[in-house]
Each structure stands twice: as C-alpha cells, then as structure tokens.
N, C-alpha and C positions, 0 to 999 in steps of 0.2 A: 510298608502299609500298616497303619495303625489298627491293631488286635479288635474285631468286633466289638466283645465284651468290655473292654477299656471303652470304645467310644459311647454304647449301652451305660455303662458304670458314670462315664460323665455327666451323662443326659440325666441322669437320675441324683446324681450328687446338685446337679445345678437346680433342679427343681426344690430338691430338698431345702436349699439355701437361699433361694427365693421365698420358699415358706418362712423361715426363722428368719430372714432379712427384710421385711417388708417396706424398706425407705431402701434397696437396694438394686437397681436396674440394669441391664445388658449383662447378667452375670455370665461370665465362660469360664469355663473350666478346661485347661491347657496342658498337653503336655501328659498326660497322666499314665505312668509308668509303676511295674510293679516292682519292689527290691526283692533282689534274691534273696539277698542273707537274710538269717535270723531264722528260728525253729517254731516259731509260736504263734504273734498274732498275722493275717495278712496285710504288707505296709507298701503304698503307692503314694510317688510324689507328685507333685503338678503345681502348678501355678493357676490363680484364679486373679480374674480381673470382674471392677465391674464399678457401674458409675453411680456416686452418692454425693447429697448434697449440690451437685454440680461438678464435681471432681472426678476424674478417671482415676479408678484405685488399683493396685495389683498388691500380691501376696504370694510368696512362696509357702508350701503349704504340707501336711502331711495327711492320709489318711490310713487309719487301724481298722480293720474289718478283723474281727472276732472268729478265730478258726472254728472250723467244725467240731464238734463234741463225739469220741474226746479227745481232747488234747494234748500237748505235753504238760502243761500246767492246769490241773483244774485245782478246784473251780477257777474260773480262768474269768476275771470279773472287771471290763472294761470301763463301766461306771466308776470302778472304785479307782482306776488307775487315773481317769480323766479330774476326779474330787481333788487327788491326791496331788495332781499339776495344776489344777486353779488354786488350792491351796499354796504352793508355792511361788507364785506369778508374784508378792508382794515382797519375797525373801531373798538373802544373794545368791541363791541357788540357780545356775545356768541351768536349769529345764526348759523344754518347749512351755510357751501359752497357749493354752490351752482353749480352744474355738467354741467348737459343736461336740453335742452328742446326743445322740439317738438310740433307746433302746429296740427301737420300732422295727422288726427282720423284713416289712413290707416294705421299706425306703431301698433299702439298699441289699437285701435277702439275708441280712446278720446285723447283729449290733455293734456300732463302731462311734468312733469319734476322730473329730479333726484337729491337729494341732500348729503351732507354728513350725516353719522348720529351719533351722538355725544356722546360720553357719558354721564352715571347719569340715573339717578332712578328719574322716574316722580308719583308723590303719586296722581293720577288723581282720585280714587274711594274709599279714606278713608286713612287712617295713621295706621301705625303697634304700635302695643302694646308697641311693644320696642324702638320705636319711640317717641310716648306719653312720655315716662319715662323720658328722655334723654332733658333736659329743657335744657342745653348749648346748643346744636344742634338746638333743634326749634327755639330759640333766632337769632340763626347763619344765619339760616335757612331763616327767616321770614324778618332779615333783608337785606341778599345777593340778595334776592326777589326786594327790593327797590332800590339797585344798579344797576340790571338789567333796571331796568324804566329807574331810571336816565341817565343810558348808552346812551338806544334809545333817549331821548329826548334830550341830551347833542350830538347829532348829527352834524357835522356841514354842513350845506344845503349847501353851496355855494361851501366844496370842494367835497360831495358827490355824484354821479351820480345820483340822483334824481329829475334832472328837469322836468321828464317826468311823474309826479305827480300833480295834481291838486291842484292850488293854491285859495287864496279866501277866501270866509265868508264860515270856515270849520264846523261850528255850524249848521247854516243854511240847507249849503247842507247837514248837517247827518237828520236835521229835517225832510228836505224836503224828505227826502230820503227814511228814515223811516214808513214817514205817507203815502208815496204811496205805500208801502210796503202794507201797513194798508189797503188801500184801495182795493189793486190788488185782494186778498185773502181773505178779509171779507164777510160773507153772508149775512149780516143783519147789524144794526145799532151797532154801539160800541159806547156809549154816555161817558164813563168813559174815554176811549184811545183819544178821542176828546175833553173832557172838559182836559184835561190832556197837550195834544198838544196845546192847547191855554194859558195855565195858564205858563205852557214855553216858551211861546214868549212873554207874558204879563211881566211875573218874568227874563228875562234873562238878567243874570247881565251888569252895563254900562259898569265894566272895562273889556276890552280883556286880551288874553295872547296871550303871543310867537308865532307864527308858528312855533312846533315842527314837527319833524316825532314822529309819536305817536304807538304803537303796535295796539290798537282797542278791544282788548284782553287779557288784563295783568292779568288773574286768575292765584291760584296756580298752578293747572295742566296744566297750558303751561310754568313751568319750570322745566329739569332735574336738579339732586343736585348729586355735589360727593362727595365721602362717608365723608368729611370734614365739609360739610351743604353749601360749598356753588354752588349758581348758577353753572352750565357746560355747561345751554343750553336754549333757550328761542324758541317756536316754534309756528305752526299756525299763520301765519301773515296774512290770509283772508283777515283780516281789517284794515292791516297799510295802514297811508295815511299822509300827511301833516295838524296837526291838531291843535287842544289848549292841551296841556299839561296833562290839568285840568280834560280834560275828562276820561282818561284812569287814574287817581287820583281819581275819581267817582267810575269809574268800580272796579278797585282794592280794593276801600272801602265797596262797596257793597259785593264782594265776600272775604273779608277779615276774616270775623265770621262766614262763612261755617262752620258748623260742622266736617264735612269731609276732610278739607283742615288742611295742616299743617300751615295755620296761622289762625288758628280756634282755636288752641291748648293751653293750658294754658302758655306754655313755651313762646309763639312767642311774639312778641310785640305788643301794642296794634293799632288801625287804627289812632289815635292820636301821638304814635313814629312815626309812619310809615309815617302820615305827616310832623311832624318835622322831620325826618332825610332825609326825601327828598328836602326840603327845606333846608336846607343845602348841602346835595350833588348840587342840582341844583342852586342856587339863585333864584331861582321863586315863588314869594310871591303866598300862596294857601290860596284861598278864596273862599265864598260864596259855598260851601260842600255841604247843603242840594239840591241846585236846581245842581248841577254837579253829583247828587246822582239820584235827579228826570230824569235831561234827559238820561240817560243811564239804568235806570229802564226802559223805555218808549222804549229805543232801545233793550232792553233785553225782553219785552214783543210783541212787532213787529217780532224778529225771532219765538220766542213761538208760537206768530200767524200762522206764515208762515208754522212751523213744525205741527201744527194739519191741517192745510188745505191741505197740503199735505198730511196727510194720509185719511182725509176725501175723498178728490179726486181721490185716488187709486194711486198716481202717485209714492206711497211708502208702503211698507209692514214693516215699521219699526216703532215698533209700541212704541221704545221710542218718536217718532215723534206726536204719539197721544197723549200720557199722558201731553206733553206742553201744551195743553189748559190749564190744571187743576192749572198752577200756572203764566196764565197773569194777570188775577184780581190780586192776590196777590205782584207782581211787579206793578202794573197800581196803586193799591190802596197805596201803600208803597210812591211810586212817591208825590203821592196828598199829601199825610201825611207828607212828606218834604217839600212841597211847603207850606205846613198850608193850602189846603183847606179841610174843616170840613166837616163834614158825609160821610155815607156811599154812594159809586156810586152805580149807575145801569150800571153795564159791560156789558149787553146785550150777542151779537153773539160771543161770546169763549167758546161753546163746539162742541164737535162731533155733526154732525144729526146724526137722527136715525139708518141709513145705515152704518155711520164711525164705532158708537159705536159697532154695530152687528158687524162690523167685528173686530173689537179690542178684543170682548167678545170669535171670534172664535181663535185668536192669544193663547188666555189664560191669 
C-alpha cells in the first residue's frame, strides 16, 4: 500500500508542475519512492507522464527536498546545487538536467528541485560477486571513474554559467569553513582536530593549482555505471564549488581502497594509475598527495562531527548519524600520519554523552 505522504507529496508535486508547465496536461506523477541512502538532502524517484503538443510524454525523474535545519552540511543551499547542474547540461559532464526548482517551503513544505535521472547502476554499499570476478570491467570501471573527474575539472569557467560561484583562496575558505564547523558542534576540547588544523596551515604546500570547478565529492558511490563499466552519471554535488583540483584528487585517494567500493577491487586500478592517468587527461601536474590526503581527512572528520552531534542533540533519530563519531579519530589520526606528525593524539570530545548513547542503545 503506497505511504500517505508519498501520495500527498504527488498531489502537490503535480500541481506544482502544472503551475511552471502551462501548455502541459494529464500530468501524473508515478511511482514515487523515497531512497535510503545518502546523509543529507531528502531524494524520491518517480516517473511523470503527461500530454503536450498532442504527444503523450513520460520521464524518469528525481526529486531533492532540502533536509531540516540543521543539517549535516550547512549551509546546505539547493539553489546553488540546481545553478551548478543547468550549468553543466551544455558540457561533457554526465550530470543530471536539471528540471525545476522551487524555493517556495509552501509547495512542497521545503525547498527542492527536480532533476533528470540517468541511467546506471550505483554500487553505493559493496560490489556483487559477479562483479568482483569480471577484472575487464573493474579496470573499465575504476578508470571511466577518472574521466569523470577530469570532465568536471576540464570545465571551462569563462564559458560556463558559473560566475555566481565563489572565487578566491579556495583552501582557505574550506579550512575556515570546516574548523567552524568544528567548533559550532563540539562539546568539549578536540586537541587532535586542532593540532591537525594547524599542522595544515603550517604544511600547506607553496605551489597552487588551477581554479577548477571541483565535484567536493568524487567517491565511488556517486557514480552510476552502464552495463559497459562505464561512467552514465555523477551525482550529489552538495560540495561543488570553484576549487584546487588537488583536492577532490585527495578525496578520491582516500576513498579509493574502500573495501566496498569497486575501486577497492582487485581488478580496478591502483590510486597511483589513477593519478597518472589523470594527469594525463588533464595536464595538471599532481603533487604533494599526503597533506592533499590530510586536508580532506580533516574535512571528512568535521562532517563525522557534525553527524554524531546531531544525533546527540536529538535534532535526528538516524542513528547511522551516531555511529560517525566512532571513525573521526581514525580519519583525524590518518590525517597526522600523512603530515608525519608522530604519536598518538588525545581526540578528546568525539563520542556520544551519555544521553546520545542511551538512546542509540534504544534504536538497537
């Protein structure tokens, strides 16, 4: 039996699309399901049909509804994400196109947008057996992955709609950005996340890079594959911005020997190809890896934060949001260990109080 609020949610989607489609008729809205995964914004897929011109039309489809405030990512700004995909809609970049959007909380009770939704198979929670096996494919796979990168960053700024983007010391502001993150949400002293944020502004390398548009997010599971292995889709852009290259070269390294990822896999290539063959796709000399590895550990352990204090605070009952404490040390200490600072830290304030834990205990 299809969920109340799903069929509510339709009724109100379909009206809404009848407003901004006015040569659009019999519009239905089909199918409309919520996705689990994912930490941040709310995403339900569906299928919309509806008759124009004379023609019966259908569409696979997506929609983002804007979590509650606050979130794991603030400011958490769907406008800018939705700019950021119709910007891309004329470039080789596999992004969704980009539909609707609404900042209006009366259409739909939050602000959201619609997008296309692409084909491909996203391996977000482990690799299939028969996957594993199939070493052409992870190879294919692991390296269609890097083309995707390259895509976004072989961008070119000057003819794409993106001047409404933040320019500047992009390092900086993710530092700065981070460590207030650090702060907003902390309970107590973090001595390791602060020896950590200084030893990265001590160590940060002299030479820059590029101003690219950077994704902010290039793990495996934000790309679909068709059944060929390669890329069909790159998703979650929460984090794109105009950035160093280098960084999102970090993140991707870090999450490149996930176990559970298909570039974890025996078949895919190793984080070594994957920086040479992006360097080559791109021409952009890649350097100094370890502190590019440390600051984006350090941004990876900031949302971790963000997501246990959130559930500490009640302001979430999702309780994979609690279990993030239990791996900011281990991103924080990883950090130091690329930077070569020696011993063990004192992490201090990354767990549940008492109260969080009680109620984590009652989740199950």
């Amino acid at each position: 039996m299809p969920d109340r609020r799903d069929s509510d949610l339709g009724s109100r989607l379909e009206r809404f699309i009848a407003d901004v489609e006015p040569d659009a008729t019999a519009i239905t809205v089909e199918g409309l399901s919520k996705v689990p995964m994912g930490h941040s914004a709310e995403t339900h897929l569906f299928a919309l049909s509806w008759r124009e011109a004379g023609a019966e039309r259908r569409a696979e489809l997506v929609l983002r509804i804007r979590p509650p405030a606050p979130g794991l990512l603030e400011p958490y700004d769907l406008e800018r994400q939705f700019r950021i995909l119709r910007a891309l809609e004329p470039t080789p970049v596999r992004s969704p196109g980009a539909w609707w959007y609404s900042g209006d909380p009366a259409v739909l009770g939050a602000e959201f947008y619609v997008m296309e939704r692409l084909a491909g198979t996203v391996y977000e929670r482990g690799v299939p057996d028969q996957l594993k096996a199939d070493v052409a494919k992870l190879r294919r796979m692991s390296r269609s992955i890097v083309e995707a990168i390259a895509s976004i960053h072989l961008v070119d700024l000057d003819r794409a709609e993106l001047a409404f983007l933040e320019r500047g010391d992009a390092l900086e502001r993710e530092l700065g950005h981070w460590s207030s993150e650090i702060a907003r949400v902390r309970k107590g002293p973090t001595p390791a996340l602060d020896r950590l944020l200084t030893e990265l502004r001590h160590q940060r390398p002299e030479r820059g890079s590029p101003l690219r548009l950077v994704h902010g997010d290039p793990k495996p599971g934000n790309f679909a594959f068709a059944d060929d292995g390669e890329v069909s889709g790159v998703f979650d852009w929460e984090l794109s911005a105009l950035g160093d290259p280098l960084a999102d070269l970090g993140w991707a390294e870090i999450n490149w020997v996930t176990p559970n990822a298909v570039t974890g896999q025996p078949g895919a290539i190793s984080a070594d190809e994957m920086v040479t063959y992006y360097e080559e796709l791109t021409g952009i000399e890649v350097h100094s890896r370890p502190w590019y590895r440390a600051f984006q550990s350090y941004k990876i352990a900031a949302i971790l934060l963000v997501g246990l204090m959130l559930f500490d605070d009640g302001f979430t009952e999702d309780a994979r949001m609690a279990v993030m404490g239990g791996y900011v040390s281990h991103y924080t200490q990883m950090a130091l260990d690329d930077l070569g600072v020696a011993g063990d830290a004192e992490h201090g304030a990354v767990s549940l109080s008492p109260a969080g834990a009680a109620r984590l205990e009652e989740h199950g």
